[in-house]
N, C-alpha and C positions, 0 to 999 in steps of 0.2 A: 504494500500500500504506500502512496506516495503521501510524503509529509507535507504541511502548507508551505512549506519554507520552497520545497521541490514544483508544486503546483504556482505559486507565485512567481519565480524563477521562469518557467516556462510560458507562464503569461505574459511577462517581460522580456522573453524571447519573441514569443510570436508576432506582440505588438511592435516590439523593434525590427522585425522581419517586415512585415507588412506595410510600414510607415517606410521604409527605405524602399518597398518595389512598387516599381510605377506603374500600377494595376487598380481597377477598381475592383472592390470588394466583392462585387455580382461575377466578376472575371476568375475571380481567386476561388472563389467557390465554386463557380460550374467547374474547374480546374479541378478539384480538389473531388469534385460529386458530392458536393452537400449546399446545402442553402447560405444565403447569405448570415439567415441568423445564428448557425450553426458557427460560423466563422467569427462573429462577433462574440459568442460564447467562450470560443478557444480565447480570445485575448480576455473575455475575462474572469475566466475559471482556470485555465491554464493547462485544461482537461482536452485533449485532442487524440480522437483513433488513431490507432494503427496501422490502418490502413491508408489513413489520410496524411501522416506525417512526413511516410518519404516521399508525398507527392510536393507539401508543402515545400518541402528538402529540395526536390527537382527545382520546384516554380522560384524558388528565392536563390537557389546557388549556393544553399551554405550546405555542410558536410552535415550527414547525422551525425556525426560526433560534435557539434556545436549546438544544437540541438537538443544530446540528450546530456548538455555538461560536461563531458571527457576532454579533458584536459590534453594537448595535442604536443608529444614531446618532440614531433618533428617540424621542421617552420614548413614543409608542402606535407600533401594530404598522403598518407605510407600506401604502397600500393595491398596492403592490408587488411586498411581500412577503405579502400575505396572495394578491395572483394568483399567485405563484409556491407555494404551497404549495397552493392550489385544484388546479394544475396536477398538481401529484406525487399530488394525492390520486384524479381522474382518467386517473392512466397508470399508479396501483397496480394489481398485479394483471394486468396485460394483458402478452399476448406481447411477444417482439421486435420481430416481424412487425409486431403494433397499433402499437406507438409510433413505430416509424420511420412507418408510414400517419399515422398523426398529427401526426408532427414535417412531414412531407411536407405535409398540409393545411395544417397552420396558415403553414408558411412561402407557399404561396398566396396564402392569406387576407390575411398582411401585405403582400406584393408588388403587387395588390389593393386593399387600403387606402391604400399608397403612390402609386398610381397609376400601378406598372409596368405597358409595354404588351408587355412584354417573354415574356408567357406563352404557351403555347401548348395549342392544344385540349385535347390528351392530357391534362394537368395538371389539367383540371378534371373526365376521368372515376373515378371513384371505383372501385377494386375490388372484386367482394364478396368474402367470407368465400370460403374454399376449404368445400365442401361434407365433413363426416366420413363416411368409409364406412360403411356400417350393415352387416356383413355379421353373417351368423346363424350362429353356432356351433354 
């Protein structure tokens, strides 16, 4: 749970983000997929999705590591931290379901590259999607 001190902080992120990009507000939020009054909420509650944060991240140019406070010990952004926000920007939006199947691949893929022999068949068949009913009302 995030403390006030943490929620305040990012309110005064958001509001210093948004007051420096030259965008109106109805701009920033169809950007973002939520309303305008949604967006006025974020500055001042300091409370903003998950989903909506690395878009914010994209539309402003600043690094989610500026964002979520993390302190940046290198003066450019590490190529690190720019996979790790690649990362969040590809499991945006996706079920629970996807990203455990995903967090499930890649740990493979690392096991794999390590040269674990440690795997086994199953791991390497991939699920499909659960088919959606189409039923006709």
């Amino acid at each position: 749970m995030k403390s006030t001190n943490d929620t305040a902080e990012m309110a005064r992120r958001i509001t210093q983000a948004l007051d420096e990009l030259p965008l109106p507000l109805a701009e920033v939020a169809a950007a973002c997929g939520v309303s305008p009054q949604a967006v006025n909420g974020w500055k001042r509650t300091g409370r903003i999705g998950k989903d909506q944060l690395p878009k914010l991240a994209q539309l402003t140019g600043r690094p989610l590591s500026w964002w979520l406070g993390i302190e940046e010990t290198e003066s450019a952004e590490s190529p690190r931290d720019a996979a790790i926000e690649k990362l969040i920007r590809v499991i945006g939006g996706r079920s629970a379901a996807e990203i455990e199947a995903i967090a499930d691949a890649l740990d493979v893929l690392l096991r794999l590259g390590s040269g674990s022999t440690d795997l086994t068949k199953s791991e390497f068949v991939i699920p499909r999607p659960a088919k959606k009913s189409s039923r006709a009302a």
